[in-house]
N, C-alpha and C positions, 0 to 999 in steps of 0.2 A: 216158289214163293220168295225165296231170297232174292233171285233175280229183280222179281218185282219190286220187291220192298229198294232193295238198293237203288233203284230205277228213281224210286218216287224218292228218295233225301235226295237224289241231284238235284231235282226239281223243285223240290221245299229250298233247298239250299239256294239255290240260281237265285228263286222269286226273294228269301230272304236278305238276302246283300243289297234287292235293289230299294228294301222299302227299308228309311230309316228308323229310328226310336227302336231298334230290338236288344234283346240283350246280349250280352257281350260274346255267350256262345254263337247268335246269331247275324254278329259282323260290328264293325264300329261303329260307337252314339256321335253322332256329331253335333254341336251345338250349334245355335241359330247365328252365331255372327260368323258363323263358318262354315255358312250352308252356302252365301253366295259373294264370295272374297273377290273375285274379279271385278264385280260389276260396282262395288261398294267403290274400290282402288281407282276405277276408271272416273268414277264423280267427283273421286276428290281431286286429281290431275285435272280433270276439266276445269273445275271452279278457280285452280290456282293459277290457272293457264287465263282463262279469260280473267280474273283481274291484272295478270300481268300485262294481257295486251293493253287493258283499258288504260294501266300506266305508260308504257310503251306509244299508244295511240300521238298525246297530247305532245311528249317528250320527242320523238321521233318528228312529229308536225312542229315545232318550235326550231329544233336542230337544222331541219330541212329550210325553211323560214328564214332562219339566222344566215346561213351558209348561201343562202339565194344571194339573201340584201347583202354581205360581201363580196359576190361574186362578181355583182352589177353596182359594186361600190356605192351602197344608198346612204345619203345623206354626207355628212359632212367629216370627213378626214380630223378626228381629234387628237392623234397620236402627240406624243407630247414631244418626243424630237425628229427632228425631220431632215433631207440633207439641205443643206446650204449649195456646196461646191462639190467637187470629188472627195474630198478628204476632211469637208468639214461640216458639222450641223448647228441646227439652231433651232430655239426652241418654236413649236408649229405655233404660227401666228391666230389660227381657227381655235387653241385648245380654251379659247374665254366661252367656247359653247358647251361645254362642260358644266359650266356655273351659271350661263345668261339663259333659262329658257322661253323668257314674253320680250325682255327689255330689249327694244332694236339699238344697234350703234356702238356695238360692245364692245370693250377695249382688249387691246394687242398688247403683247410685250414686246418691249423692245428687240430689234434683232440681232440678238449680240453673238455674231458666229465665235464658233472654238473645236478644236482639234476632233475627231472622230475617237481616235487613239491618242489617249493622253502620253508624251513626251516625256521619258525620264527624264528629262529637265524642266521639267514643266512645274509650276507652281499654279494651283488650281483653286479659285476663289470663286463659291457663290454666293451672289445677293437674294433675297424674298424680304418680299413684303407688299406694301402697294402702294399709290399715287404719291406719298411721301418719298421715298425709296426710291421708286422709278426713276422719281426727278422732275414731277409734274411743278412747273410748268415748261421747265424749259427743256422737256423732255423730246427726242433722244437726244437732244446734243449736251446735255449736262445734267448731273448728277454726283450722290455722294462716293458712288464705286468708281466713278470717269476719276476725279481727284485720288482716290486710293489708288485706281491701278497704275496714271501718271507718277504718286510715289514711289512705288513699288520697282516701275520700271527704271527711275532714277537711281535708287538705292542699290537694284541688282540688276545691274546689265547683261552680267554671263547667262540668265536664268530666264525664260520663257513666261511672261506674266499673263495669266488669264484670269481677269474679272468679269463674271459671265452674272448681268444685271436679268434677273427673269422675274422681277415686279411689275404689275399692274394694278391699273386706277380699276376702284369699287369691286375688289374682290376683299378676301379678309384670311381669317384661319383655315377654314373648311378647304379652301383650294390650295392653302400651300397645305396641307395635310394632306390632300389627294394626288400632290404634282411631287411630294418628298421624295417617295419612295425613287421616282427617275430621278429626280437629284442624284441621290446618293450611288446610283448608278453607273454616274460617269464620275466616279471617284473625285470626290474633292478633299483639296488639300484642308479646305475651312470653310463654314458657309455662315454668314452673318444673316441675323434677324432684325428686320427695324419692322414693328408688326401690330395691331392693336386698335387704330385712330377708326378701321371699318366694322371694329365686329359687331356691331346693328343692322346698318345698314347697308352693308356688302353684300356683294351676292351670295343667300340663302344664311345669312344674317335673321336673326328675331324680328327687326323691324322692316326687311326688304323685301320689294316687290317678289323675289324669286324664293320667298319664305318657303320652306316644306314641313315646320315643323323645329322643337325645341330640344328634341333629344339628338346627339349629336354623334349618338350610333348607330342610329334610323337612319341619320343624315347622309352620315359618312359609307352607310349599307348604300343606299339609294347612289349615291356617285358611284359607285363598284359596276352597280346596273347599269348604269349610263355606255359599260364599254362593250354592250351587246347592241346590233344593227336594231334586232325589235322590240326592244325598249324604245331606242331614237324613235323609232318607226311609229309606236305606239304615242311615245312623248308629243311628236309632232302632230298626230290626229287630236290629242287634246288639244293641246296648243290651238289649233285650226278651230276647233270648238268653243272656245274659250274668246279667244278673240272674236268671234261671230257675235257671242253674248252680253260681251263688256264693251264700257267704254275705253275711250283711248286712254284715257288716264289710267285704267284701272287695268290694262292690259302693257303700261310700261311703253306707247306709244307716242305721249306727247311732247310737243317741242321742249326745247329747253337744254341745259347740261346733264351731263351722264347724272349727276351728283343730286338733281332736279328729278329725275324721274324715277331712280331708286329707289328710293322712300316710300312704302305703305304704311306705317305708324308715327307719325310726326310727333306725339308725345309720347314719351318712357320718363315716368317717372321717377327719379331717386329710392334706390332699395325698395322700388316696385318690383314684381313677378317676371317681367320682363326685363325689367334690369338686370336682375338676379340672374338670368340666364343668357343674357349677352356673358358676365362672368365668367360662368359655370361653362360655358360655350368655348372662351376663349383658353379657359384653362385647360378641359378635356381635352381639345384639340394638340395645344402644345404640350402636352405631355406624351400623348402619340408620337409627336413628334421628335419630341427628346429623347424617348425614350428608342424610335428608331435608328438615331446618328448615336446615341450610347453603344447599342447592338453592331453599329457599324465601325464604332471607336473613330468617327468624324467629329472633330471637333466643333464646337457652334459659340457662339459671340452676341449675345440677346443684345438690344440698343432701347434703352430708357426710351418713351416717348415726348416728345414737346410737341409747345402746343401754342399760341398764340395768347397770354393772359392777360397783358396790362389795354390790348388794343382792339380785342375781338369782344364785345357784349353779347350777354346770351341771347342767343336766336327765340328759345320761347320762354318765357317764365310767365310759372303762375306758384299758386301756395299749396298744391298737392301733395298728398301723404302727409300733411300734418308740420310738411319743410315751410321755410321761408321762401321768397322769391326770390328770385336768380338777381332781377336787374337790381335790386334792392340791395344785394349783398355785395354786386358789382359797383354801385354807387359808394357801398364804403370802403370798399378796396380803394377806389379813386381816392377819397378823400386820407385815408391812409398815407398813401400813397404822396401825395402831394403836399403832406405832412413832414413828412420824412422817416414813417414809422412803417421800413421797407418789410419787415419780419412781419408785423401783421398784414401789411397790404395782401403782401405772397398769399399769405393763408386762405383770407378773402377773397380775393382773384380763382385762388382754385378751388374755393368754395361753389362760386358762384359755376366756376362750370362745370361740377359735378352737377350742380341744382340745377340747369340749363338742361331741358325734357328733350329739345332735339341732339340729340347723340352724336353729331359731325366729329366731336375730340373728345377723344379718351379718357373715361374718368379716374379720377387717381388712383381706383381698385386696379385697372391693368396695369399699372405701371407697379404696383403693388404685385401683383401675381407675378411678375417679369421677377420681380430679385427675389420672389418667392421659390421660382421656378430654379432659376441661376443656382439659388442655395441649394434646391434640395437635388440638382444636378449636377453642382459643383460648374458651374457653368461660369465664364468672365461675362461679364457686361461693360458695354460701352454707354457713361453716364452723359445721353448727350442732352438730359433733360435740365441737369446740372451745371450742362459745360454754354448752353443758352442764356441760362439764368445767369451765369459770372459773367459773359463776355457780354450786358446786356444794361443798359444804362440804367443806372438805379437798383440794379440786382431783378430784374424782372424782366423776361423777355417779351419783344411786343412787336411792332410792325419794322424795328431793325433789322428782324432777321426770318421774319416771316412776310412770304407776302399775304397773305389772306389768315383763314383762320390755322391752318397747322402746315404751310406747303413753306419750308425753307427757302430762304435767299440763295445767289448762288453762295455770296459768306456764309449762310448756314448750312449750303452741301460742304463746302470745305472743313467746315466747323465738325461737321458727323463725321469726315472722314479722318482727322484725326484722331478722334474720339476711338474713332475703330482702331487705328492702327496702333495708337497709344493701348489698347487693350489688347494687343496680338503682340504687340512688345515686350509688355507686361507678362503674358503667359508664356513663350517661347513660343507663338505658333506663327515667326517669320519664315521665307525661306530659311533649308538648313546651309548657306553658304555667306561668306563673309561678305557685309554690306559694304557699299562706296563712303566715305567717310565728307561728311560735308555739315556745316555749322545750319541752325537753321534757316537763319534766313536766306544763307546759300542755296539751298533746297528749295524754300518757298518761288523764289525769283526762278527757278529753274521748272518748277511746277505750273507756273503763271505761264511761263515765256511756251510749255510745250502743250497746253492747257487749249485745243480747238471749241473756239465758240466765235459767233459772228453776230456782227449787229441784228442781220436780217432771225437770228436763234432768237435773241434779246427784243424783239418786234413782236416775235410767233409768242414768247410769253407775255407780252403788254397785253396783247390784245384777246388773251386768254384766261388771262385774272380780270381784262376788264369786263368780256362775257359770265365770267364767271359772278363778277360782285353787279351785274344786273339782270341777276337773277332769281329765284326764291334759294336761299332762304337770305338773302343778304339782302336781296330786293322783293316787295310783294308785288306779284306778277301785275297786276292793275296797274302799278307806279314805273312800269319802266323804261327806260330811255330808251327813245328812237335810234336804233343802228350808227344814222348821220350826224347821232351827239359826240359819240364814243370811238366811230371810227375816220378818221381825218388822214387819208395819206397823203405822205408830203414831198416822195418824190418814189422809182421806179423800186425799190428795195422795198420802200414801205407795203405798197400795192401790192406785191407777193405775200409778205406777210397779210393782206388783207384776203386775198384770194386764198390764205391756206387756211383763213379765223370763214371762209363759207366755205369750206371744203369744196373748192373749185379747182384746186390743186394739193397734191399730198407734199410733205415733206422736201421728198428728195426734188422731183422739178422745180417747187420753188429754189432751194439750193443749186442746182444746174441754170436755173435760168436765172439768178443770180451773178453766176459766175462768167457766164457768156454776157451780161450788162456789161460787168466789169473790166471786162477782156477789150470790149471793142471803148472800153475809153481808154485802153491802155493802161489801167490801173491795176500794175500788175501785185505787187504786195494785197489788194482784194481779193483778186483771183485766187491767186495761192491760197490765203485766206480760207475763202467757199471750198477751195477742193479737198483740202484739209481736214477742213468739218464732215464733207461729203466722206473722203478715204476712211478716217475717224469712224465714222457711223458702219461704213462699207468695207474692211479692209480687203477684200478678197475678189470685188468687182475689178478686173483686171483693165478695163473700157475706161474707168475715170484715172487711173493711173497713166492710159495711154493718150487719154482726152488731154490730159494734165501738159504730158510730155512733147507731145505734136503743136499743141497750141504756143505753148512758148517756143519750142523749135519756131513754128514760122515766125517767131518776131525778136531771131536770135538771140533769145536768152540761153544760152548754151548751160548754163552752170545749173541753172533753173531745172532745165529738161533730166539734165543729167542726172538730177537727186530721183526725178519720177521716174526714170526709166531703169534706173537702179533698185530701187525699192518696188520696182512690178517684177524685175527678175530673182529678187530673190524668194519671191513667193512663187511664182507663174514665168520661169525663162522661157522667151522667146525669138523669134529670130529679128524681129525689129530690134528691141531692146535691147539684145546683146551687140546687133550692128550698131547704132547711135553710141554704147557705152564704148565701142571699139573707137568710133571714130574720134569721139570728143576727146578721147583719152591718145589719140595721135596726134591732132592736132595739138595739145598741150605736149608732145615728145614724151608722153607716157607710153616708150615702145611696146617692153615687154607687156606692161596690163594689157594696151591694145590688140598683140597678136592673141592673146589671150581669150577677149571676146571675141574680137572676130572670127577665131576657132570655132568656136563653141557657137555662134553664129550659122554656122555653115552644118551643123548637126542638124538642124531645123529646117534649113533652106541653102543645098548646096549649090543652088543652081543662081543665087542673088551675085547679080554681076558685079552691084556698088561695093559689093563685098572682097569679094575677090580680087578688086584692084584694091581697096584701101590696104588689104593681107601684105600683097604685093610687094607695094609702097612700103611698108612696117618692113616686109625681111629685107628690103632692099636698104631701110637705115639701119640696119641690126647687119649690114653686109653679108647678110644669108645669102646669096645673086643665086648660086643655082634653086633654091626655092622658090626666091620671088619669081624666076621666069616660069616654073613650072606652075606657077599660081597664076601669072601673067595670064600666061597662054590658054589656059581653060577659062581665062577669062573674056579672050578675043574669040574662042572654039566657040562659047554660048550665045554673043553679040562680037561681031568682027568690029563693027563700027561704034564703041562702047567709048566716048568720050575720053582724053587724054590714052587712053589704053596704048596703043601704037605707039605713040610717043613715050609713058614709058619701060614700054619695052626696049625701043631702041636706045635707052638710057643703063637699062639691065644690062643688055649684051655689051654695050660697052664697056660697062664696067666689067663682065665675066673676062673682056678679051685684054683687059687693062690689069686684071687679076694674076692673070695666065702668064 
């Protein structure tokens, strides 16, 4: 019986372990979330797993995407510097697609090369702003940084001057806020602001074709975008779309001036909503701005805006918002004016163009937020809004020193640039080394004298202001003059300039083919001239320094050649240039200089035979004899029959045995 009995609890026991809910003598209670733990664990890893892939999915396809259009470089290279030379960059002439996304014919900045690696002697000036700034009209050949940096270079010769101009026509705040941060990259010594006259109608401006929008951290977000391939990628499919659906106007395609096509709100009213956020626009921005070269301890140099007021009338006036009319108000400035009742005309004048609803010049709110800004960053300003108005007949600036409604004379780039330098004077932020000492108008005359511009420069702007004022808004598109009113050339100089106003030729050809006119009349103070301006604009293109130097070589101007072929070696030595520098410099019994280059000649090209005898010749008047024959003779080794050669050798040994 025992047996049995014992037999049967193994068996009651076995069965009871496997069925749950017993009591405690009969094995563990387990509760229901713990009856099936794996499979519960394994739902929840799945579910986190598949939303991760689903994120994963899209992020992983965009990445892939992006890294393709890099790969196969799509679209358009916007990086903001790019190289120039081996050792030098310039800002990339594509980055205006940044800010241009319908408007065709978009503007470049000038190409102002500078150093890769800034030069501990280096003095590093940037310019920003736009078509003001640039130097429009007589843009690149002149501007108000050309006149600063010619001071600069006058004042400190020991010291390496770099005024690097990176303004362009119809951009505004939003681009130099997006291009700052590379500024300040390449370490500058100071960067001046002349800035304000676009922020409507500039690009992505409140009132311009390339509008996105009023908030200028959206704005400024969406530019950030722009420096991924499929954004471009995606931008451009709109684009394509957009233009399918609009007209040309309405897509920033129709003929006219950049300035003409810009424009989608031709009325902003006075302290209307839009108004308000041109403002609010310009100040956000430059406080980003400031607040980044603070961070960077660069110093910055704001410039008062001017504007055109006793000779420009407002473009639209009506009596909105409750104001007066613009030309109404402009009517009593005249008459003020011609009163002699200079204090209140001023007033009226810049009344009137604040009340003037098309937005081309800056109403006296920015120029207001400028010394607002200055103040609350402790910032100098250059008052060149000020320094117009004193230098201006009557006390009112007008068509003296403007040509159109806000684009400076070249007297009035000069005028900005002392404005500026007067206010770099004034703060201590000149070079740190001791200036040339010169009274002013010694300076001025020496500014003038090294100052490259050319008639055919002064042409490209005539007929740039005169496009310009027969167009809207100066001209109403139905009223305006036939081409053969306005354009009359009057001899081979002119015709370029008319060929570069239909963009039949750019810039630099008409200056090249300028220069060859000039050449074959023998007009050589022209020449020089054009290549001047060309070098100016180019300095680093090695081809017009040797263009320079060959062409008056054949028409033996020796002294001429000498200065170009001097100044290409000391940027780019080569073996021409140091030959020519050799020989010119013997034949005036400049010995020692001569053996000098002609060394240094033969580093490049040991095998130039004119070389070798002129060496020759030099040690043989230096009565070096066993040299010269040793020079001689490798030079009769590489041509036996090498011109005079023979002959004077046996002048050498002569004299070796006459030594002896």
């Amino acid at each position: 019986m025992a047996l049995a009995d014992n037999r049967k609890k193994k068996v009651n026991s076995s069965k009871h372990k496997s069925q749950p809910g017993r009591s405690a003598m009969e094995g563990p209670k387990l509760s229901a979330s713990e009856a099936k733990p794996t499979a519960i664990k394994a739902g929840k890893v799945n579910t986190k797993l598949f939303y991760l892939v689903m994120i994963l999915i899209p992020v992983l396809f965009f990445v892939l995407l992006e890294s393709s259009l890099r790969i196969f470089n799509y679209g358009i290279d916007t990086r903001e510097w790019i190289p120039a030379t081996y050792n030098k960059i310039v800002m990339n002439p594509q980055i205006g697609h940044r800010y241009f996304y319908t408007t065709k014919g978009i503007p470049y900045p000038n190409p102002e090369t500078f150093d890769k690696v800034k030069g501990e002697n280096t003095y590093r000036v940037f310019v920003l702003g736009e078509s003001s700034a640039a130097g429009y009209p007589y843009t690149p050949a002149a501007s108000f940084s050309k006149y600063l940096k010619k001071r600069l270079e006058i004042l400190y010769p020991s010291m390496k001057i770099e005024v690097i101009n990176i303004a362009m026509t119809a951009i505004n705040t939003y681009a130099l806020r997006d291009m700052f941060p590379g500024v300040l990259d390449q370490k500058p010594d100071l960067i001046l602001i002349y800035t304000g006259h676009n922020e409507y109608y500039g690009a992505l401006g409140i009132g311009s074709m390339e509008y996105l929008g009023s908030n200028p951290k959206l704005v400024n977000f969406v530019l950030k975008l722009n420096r991924f391939k499929t954004v471009e990628l995606l931008r451009n499919v709109i684009g394509s779309l957009i233009n399918t659906f609009t007209s040309k106007k309405q897509s920033g395609e129709s003929n006219g001036t950049l300035m003409s096509r810009i424009v989608k709100d031709q009325y902003i009213a006075y302290q209307s909503k839009q108004y308000k956020a041109g403002i609010n626009q310009f100040e956000s921005n430059m406080k980003d701005i400031l607040q980044m070269a603070k961070e960077k301890k660069v110093p910055v140099i704001l410039g008062t805006l001017a504007s055109n007021l006793k000779d420009q009338a407002p473009f639209i006036s009506t009596n909105g918002g409750g104001y007066p009319e613009a030309s109404k108000i402009f009517k009593q400035a005249q008459e003020k004016y011609n009163s002699g009742n200079i204090h209140e005309a001023e007033v009226l004048f810049r009344k009137a163009k604040d009340l003037d609803e098309l937005r081309f010049r800056a109403p006296e709110d920015i120029n207001r937020e400028i010394k607002n800004l200055a103040k609350e960053f402790s910032l100098p300003i250059a008052e060149i809004d000020s320094a117009f108005n004193k230098l201006s007949p009557g006390g009112i600036v007008g068509d003296n020193l403007m040509t159109d409604h806000l684009h400076p004379t070249l007297k009035g780039h000069e005028i900005m640039s002392e404005m500026f330098f007067a206010a770099m004077k004034k703060n201590n932020l000149l070079p740190k080394v001791q200036a040339e000492r010169y009274d002013e108008p010694g300076l001025q005359r020496l500014i003038d004298k090294n100052f490259k511009f050319s008639r055919l420069d002064s042409l490209i702007a005539f007929y740039r202001i005169a496009s310009l004022k027969n167009d809207w808004p100066f001209t109403d598109p139905g009223h305006r003059r036939p081409d053969s009113e306005i354009i009359k050339p009057k001899d081979y100089i002119d015709s370029l300039a008319v060929n570069f106003y239909y963009s039949t030729m750019d810039w630099e050809e008409a200056h090249r083919k300028a220069a060859n006119w000039l050449i074959s009349r023998k007009d050589f103070d022209g020449f020089k001239e054009q290549m001047e301006v060309l070098l100016e604009q180019f300095p680093v293109v090695a081809a017009y320094y040797d263009y320079a130097a060959n062409t008056l070589l054949n028409y033996k101007r020796f002294d001429d050649a000498y200065d170009y072929f001097l100044r290409r070696s000391r940027f780019r030595p080569d073996a021409t240039s140091l030959k020519w520098l050799g020989i010119i410099d013997l034949s005036k019994s400049k010995t020692d200089q001569a053996i000098g280059y002609l060394r240094e000649s033969l580093h490049y090209d040991s095998m130039d035979t004119q070389v070798l005898y002129n060496l020759a010749g030099a040690y043989a008047m230096k009565m070096n004899y066993n040299q010269a024959l040793e020079t001689i003779d490798k030079c009769l080794e590489i041509d036996p029959s090498f011109p005079a050669a023979g002959s004077l050798k046996t002048q050498i040994v002569k004299a070796l045995a006459t030594k002896k």
